[in-house]
C-alpha positions, 0 to 999 in steps of 0.5 A: 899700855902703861909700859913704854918702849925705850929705845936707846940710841943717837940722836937723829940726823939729816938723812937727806936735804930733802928729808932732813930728820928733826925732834918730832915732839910737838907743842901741848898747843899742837897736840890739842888739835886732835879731836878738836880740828884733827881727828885722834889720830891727826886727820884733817876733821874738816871736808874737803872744799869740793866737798867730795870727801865729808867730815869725820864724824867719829868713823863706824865704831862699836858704839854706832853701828848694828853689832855683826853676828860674827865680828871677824867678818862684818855686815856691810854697813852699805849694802844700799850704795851703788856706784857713782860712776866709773873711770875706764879708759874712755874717761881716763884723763879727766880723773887722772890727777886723782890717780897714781902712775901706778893706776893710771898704768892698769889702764894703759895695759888692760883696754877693759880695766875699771874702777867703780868709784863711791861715796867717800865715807870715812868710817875709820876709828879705833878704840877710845883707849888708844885715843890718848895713847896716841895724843900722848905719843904726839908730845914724846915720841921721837925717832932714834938711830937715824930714824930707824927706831923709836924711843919715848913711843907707847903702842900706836901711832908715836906721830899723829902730826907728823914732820917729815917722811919718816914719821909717816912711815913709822905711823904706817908700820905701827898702827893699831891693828886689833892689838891681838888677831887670828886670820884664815885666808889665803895668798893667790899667785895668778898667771897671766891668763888667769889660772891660779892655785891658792895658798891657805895661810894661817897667821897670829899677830900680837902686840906686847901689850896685849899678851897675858900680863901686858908688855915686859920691859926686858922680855919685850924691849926692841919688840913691836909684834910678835908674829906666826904664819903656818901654811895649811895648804896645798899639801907640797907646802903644808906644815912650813911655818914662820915666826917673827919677833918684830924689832922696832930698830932693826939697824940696832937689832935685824929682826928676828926670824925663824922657819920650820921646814917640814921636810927638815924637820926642824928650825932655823933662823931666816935672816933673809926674811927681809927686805926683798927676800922673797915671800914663801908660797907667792910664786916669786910675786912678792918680797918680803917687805911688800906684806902688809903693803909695807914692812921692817925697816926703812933704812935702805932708802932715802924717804921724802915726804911730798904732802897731802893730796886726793886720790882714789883708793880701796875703801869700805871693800866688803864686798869681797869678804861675801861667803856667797862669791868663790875665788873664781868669781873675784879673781880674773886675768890681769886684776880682781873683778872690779863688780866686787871692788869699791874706791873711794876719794880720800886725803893721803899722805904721798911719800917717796922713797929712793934707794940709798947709794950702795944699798941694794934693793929689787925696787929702787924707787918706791911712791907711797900713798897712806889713808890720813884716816888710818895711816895705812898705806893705801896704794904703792907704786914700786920701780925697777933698777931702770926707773921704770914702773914695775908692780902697784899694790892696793889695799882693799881696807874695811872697817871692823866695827865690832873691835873699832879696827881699820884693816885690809880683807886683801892686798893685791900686788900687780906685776905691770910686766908680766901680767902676773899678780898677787892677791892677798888676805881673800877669805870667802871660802874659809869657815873662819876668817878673823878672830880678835882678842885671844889670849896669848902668852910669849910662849906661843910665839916661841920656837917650840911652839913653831915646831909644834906649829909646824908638826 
């Protein structure tokens, strides 16, 4: 970790009179408020006044709790909660405030849809390495290239006391995510009447700094991850891989893409793995930058930043990594079964995000919702060209307490025309699911290796 990123690149800029990017460093003074009236990673510690969301405490770590026999797919810490109540749409207007269009549409077009509503438990922490990393970052991080890169930034989180829109979103694509994992799930392209046919995907992600021997200022300059996805199943997709080497600025450098088509038989670059080229195997459901919620660079939209509020969200979803449930009990028509689904209230922050005059883009306007805890994106709400609302996307995080990692065990992504939706990341009827910590070399995320992936 000792290595940082060093990015060269102009000064920033005003991108908007409503986003206007200035220098993000703060004071030493403002940087020890984390771990004092912040969290390490700049939530507010405190409760809320209501006090329906609690004060962290520290979040669910390695040290706390009861050690999982598999730490790639974890016990429920709270197999004893129950829910609190319900919203449906007899209750509707009493919660809405606490609700994005987003949600609040699921129950205008489904009579039946619900969300089951929990105790809030804030159970997010990461590993006490990247504490100061990130405490760190908040004194020397600053964007670049217009806010489209990073410089002085190490690892994780480069603005936990974040000033403007932009630095939320660069928290949402950085964050600490294992530094090195391996997952066996799938993607789940659902009809309208609830008939599907999963995508088993096997995907690696990995940070420089968790490679054998640590980041390379040369070999890794402009990388924030590096990347492999191979598709195992259904057999008319099998063998298709995809490698990324993740560029932080990618107005400077576009990110680097490649695909083995097995029925080719060889590699190409993948240009059009971007933005909203369309993602492999979701059966036109997905962009590409909706993966991970959302991805790559920000440089196609004018980004606001709204403030802080309450609302519902996806949380501590263990239940829908329970090897007892098949797909067929989870996914349903319209939206995944809600006795498996658990929101709690949590602080997020709300950011928007409006296409540039010129770019191009199938959503023109975005409303993004990120976890104060995590700082990830929790709940996006997308829009067509029209300025009507299209697709919603919830991430259904949990908490990975043995390795002290906050991440989703799926993402859904609802298409509020058609009825259609995706799900993401489900692995009940996989032997495997996540496995942490592996040691890997550049090597592996070459184009060799993706051809031998790929074979």
């Amino acid at each position: 970790m000792k290595n940082k990123i060093l990015i060269n690149g102009l000064i920033t800029f005003t991108l908007t009179l409503t986003a206007t990017i200035v220098s993000a460093k703060v004071t030493p003074e403002q940087a020890g408020q984390l771990g004092l009236n912040l969290t390490p990673l700049g939530a507010e510690m405190a409760a809320n006044a209501a006090g329906t969301i609690p004060a962290w405490t520290g979040g669910l770590n390695s040290k706390n709790s009861i050690k999982s026999p598999d730490a790639g797919r974890p016990n429920n810490p709270f197999p004893q909660d129950k829910a609190l109540f319900e919203i449906n749409n007899s209750n509707l207007d009493t919660y809405k405030d606490n609700l994005t269009p987003g949600q609040i549409a699921m129950f205008k077009k489904y009579p039946a849809y619900k969300m089951p509503i929990y105790e809030t438990r804030r159970s997010a922490a990461y590993p006490q390495s990247i504490y100061p990393v990130i405490k760190n970052n908040a004194t020397s991080a600053k964007l670049v290239s217009g806010g489209y890169g990073l410089a002085d930034f190490d690892t994780t989180i480069p603005f936990p006391i974040p000033e403007n829109a932009l630095e939320v979103v660069w928290n949402h694509i950085t964050r600490y995510r294992g530094g090195s994992a391996r997952r066996y799930g799938t993607t789940i392209p659902v009809q309208a009447d609830g008939s599907f046919a999963p995508v088993k995907i096997l995907d690696q992600l990995v940070w420089p700094e968790f490679l054998n021997g640590g980041r390379d200022v040369k070999k890794d300059d402009n990388v924030l991850f590096y990347y492999l996805q191979r598709i195992t199943a259904p057999a008319r997709l099998t063998g298709t891989a995809l490698l990324i080497h993740e560029t932080i600025d990618q107005v400077k450098e576009p990110r680097r893409a490649w695909i083995y088509n097995a029925g080719q038989r060889r590699v190409r670059r993948a240009p059009n793995v971007a933005y909203d080229g369309p993602g492999a195997g979701t059966d036109g459901l997905r962009a590409t930058d909706n993966y991970d919620m959302y991805n790559g660079s920000p440089d196609r939209y004018n980004w606001t930043l709204v403030g802080k509020k309450e609302i519902y969200i996806p949380y501590n979803s263990y239940q829908l990594m329970d090897r007892n449930l098949d797909y067929k009990s989870i996914v349903k028509a319209g939206y995944l079964n809600p006795q498996y689904i658990r929101y709690e209230l949590h602080r997020v922050w709300e950011i928007t995000a409006e296409l540039k005059e010129g770019a191009r883009h199938i959503y023109a306007k975005r409303t993004l919702y990120i976890d104060e805890d995590t700082w990830g994106a929790s709940v996006i709400d997308q829009y067509d060209g029209r300025g009507e609302l299209w697709k919603l996307s919830e991430a259904h995080n949990i908490q990975f307490y043995d390795v002290d990692t906050p991440w989703m065990v799926a993402e859904t992504l609802y298409d509020l025309n058609s009825g259609r939706y995706l799900v993401t990341g489900l692995s009940n009827e996989e032997p495997k699911y996540m496995i942490w910590g592996e040691k890997t070399s550049r090597r592996d995320f070459s184009t060799s290796a993706l051809r031998r992936m790929g074979r």
